[in-house]
N, CA, C and O of each residue as an XYZ file, in Angstrom:
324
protein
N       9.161    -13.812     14.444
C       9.078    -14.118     13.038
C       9.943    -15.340     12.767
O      11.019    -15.324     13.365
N       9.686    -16.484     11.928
C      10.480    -17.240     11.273
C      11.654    -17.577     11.161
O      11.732    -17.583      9.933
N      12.848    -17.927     11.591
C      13.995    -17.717     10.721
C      13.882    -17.847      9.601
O      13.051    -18.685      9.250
N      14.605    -17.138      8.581
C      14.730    -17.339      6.931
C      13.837    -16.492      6.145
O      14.107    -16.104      5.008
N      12.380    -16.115      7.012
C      11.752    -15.427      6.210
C      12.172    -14.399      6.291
O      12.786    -13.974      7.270
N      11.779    -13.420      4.671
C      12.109    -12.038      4.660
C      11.163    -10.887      5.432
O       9.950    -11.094      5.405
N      11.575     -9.872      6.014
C      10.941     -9.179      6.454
C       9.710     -7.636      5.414
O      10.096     -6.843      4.556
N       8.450     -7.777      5.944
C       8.032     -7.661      4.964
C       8.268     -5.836      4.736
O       8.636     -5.275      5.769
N       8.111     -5.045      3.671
C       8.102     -3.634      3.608
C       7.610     -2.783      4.831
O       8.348     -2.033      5.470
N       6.141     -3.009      5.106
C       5.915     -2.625      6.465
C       6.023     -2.699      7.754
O       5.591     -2.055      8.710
N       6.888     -3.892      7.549
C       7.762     -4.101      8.762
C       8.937     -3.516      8.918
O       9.356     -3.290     10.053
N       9.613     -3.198      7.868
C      11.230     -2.605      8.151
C      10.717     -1.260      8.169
O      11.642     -0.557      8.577
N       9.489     -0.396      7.880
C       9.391      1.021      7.949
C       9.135      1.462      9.167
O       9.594      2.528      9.579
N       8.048      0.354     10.164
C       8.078      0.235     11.564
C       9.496      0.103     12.132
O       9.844      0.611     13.198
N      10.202     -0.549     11.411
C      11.917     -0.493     12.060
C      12.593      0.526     12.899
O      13.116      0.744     13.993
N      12.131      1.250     11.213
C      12.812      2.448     10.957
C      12.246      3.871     11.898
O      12.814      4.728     12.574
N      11.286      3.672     11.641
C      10.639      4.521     12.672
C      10.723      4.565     14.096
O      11.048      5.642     14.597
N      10.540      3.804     14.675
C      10.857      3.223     16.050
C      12.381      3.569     16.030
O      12.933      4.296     16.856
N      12.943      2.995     15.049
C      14.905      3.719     15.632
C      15.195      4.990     16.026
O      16.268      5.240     16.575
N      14.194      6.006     15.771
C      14.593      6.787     16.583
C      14.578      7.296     17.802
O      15.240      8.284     18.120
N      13.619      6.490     18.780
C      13.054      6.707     19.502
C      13.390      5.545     20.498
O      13.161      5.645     21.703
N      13.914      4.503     19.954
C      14.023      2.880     21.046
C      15.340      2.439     20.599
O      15.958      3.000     19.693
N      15.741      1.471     21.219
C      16.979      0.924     20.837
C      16.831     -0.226     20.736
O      15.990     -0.860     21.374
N      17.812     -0.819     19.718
C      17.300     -2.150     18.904
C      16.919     -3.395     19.788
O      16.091     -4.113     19.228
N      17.222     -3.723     20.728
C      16.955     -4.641     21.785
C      15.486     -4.322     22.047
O      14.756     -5.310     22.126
N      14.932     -3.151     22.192
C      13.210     -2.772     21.984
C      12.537     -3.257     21.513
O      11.479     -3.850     21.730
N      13.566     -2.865     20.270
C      12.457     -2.758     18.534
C      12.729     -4.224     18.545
O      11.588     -4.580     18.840
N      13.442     -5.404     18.434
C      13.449     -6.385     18.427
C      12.862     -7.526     18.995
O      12.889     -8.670     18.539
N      12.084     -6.947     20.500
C      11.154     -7.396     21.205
C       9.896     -6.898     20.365
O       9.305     -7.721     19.665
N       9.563     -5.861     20.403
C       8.278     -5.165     20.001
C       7.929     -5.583     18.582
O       6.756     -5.528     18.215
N       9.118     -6.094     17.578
C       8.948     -6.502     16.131
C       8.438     -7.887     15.833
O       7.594     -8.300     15.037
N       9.235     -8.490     16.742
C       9.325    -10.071     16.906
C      10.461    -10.779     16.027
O      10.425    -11.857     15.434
N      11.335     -9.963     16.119
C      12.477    -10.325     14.956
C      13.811     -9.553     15.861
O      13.836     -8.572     16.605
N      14.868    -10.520     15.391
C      16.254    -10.557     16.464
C      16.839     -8.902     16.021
O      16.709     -7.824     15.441
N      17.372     -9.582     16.645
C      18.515     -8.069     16.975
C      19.058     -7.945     16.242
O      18.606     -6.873     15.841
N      19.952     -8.239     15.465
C      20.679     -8.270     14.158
C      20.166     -8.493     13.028
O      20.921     -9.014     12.207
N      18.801     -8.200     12.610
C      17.758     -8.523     11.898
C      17.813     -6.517     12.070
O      18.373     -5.816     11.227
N      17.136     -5.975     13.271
C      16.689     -4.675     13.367
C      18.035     -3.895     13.035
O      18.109     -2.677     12.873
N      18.685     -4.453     12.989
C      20.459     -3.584     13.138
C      20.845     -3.576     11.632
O      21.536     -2.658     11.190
N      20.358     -4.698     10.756
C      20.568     -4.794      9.566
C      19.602     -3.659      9.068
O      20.105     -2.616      8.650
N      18.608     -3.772      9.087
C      17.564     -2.524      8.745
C      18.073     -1.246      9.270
O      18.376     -0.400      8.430
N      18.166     -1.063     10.071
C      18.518      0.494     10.559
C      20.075      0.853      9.796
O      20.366      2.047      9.859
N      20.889      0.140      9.234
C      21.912      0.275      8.759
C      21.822      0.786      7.137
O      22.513      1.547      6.460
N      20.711      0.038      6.893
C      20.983     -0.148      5.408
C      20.067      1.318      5.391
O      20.508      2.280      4.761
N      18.905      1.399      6.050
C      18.503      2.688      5.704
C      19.006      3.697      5.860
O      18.765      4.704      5.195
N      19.984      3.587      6.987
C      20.887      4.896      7.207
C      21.991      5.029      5.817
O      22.292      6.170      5.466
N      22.397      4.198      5.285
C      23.649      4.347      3.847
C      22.606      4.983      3.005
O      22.768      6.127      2.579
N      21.049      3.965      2.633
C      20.712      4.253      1.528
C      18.973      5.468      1.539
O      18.297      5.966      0.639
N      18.902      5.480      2.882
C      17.535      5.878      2.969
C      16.149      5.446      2.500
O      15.152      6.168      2.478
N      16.236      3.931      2.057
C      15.194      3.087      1.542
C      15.465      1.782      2.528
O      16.535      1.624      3.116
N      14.463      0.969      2.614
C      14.506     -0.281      2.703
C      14.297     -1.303      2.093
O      13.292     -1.460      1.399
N      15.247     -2.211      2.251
C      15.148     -3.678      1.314
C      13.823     -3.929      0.885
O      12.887     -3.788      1.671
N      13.627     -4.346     -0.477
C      12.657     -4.731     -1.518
C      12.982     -6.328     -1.474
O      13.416     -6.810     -2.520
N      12.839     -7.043     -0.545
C      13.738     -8.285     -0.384
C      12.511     -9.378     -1.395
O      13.205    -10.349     -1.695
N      11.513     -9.536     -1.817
C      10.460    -10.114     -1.944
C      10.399     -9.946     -3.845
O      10.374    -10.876     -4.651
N      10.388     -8.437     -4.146
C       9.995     -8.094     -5.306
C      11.708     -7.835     -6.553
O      11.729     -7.585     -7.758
N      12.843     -8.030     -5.608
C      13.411     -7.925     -6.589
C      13.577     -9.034     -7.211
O      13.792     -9.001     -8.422
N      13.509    -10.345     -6.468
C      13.971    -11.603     -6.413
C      12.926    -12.333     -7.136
O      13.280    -13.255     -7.871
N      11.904    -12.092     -7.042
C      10.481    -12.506     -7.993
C      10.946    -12.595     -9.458
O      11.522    -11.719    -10.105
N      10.568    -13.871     -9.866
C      10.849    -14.660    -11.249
C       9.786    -13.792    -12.209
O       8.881    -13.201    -11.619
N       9.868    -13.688    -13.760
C       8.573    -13.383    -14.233
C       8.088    -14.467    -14.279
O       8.825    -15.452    -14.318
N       6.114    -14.647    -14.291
C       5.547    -15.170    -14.442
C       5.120    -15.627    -15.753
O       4.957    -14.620    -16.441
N       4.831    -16.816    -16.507
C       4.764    -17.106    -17.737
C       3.340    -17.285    -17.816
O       2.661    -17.568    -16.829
N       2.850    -17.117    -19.039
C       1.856    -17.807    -19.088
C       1.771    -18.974    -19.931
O       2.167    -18.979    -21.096
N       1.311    -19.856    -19.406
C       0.987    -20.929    -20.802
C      -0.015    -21.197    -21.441
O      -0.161    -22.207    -22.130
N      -0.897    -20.221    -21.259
C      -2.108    -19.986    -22.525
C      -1.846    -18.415    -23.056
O      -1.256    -17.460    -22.550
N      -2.386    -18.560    -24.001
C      -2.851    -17.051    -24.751
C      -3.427    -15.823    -23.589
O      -3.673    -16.260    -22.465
N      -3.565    -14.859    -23.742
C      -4.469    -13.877    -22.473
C      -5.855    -13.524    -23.705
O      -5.677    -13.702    -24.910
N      -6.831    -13.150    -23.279
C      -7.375    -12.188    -23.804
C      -7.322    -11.056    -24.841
O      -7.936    -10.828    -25.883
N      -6.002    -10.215    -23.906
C      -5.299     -9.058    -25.171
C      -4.539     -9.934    -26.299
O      -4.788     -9.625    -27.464
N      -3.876    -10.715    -26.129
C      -3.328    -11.445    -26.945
C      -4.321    -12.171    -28.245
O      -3.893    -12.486    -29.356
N      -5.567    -12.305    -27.812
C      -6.381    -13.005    -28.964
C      -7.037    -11.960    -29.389
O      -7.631    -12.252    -30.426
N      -7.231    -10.715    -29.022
C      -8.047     -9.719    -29.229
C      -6.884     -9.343    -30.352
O      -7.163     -9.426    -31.548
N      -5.419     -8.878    -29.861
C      -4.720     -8.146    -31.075
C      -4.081     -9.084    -32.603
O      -3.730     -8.664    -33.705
N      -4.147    -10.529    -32.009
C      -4.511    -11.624    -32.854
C      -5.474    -11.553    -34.494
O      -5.253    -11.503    -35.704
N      -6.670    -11.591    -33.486
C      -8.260    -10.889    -34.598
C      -8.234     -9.918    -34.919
O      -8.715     -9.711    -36.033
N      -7.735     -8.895    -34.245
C      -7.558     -7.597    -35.314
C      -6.909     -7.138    -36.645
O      -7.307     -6.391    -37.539
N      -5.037     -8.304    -36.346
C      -4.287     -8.276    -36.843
C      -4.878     -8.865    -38.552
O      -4.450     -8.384    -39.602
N      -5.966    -10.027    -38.466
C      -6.510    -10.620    -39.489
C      -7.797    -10.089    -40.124
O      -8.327    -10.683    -41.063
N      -8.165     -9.252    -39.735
C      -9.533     -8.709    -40.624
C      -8.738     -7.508    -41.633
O      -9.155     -7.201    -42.750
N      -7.677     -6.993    -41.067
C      -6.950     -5.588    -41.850
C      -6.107     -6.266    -43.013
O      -5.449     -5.570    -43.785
């Protein structure tokens, strides 16, 4: 994998799974991601029993710069009443 990129959800659950059974030098071959990458995952799930949301917490909201649909629909409603 990349340096820098984040690892995706279904990848750290494969992590996780495999940790019990292989040791991180394994899982780190078999993942395609370093050793201290798999060690970070197996850690954090062991404190917290989840894995990093690394993608979706960090996500900006999206704006729009037109109107939507619902927006012109509750628009016209707002003016006939």
């Amino acid at each position: 994998m990349p340096q820098g990129k984040p690892v995706s959800e279904d990848v750290q659950w494969i992590v996780v799974r495999l940790g019990t059974a292989m040791s991180a030098d394994d899982i780190a071959m078999y993942a395609d991601l370093s050793e201290r990458k798999v060690k970070d995952i197996l850690a954090h799930f062991k404190q917290t029993g989840e894995v990093k949301l690394e993608g979706s917490k960090r996500s900006r909201p999206k704006l729009h710069r037109t109107l939507c649909d619902y927006e012109i629909e509750v628009c016209s409603w707002l003016s006939i009443c």
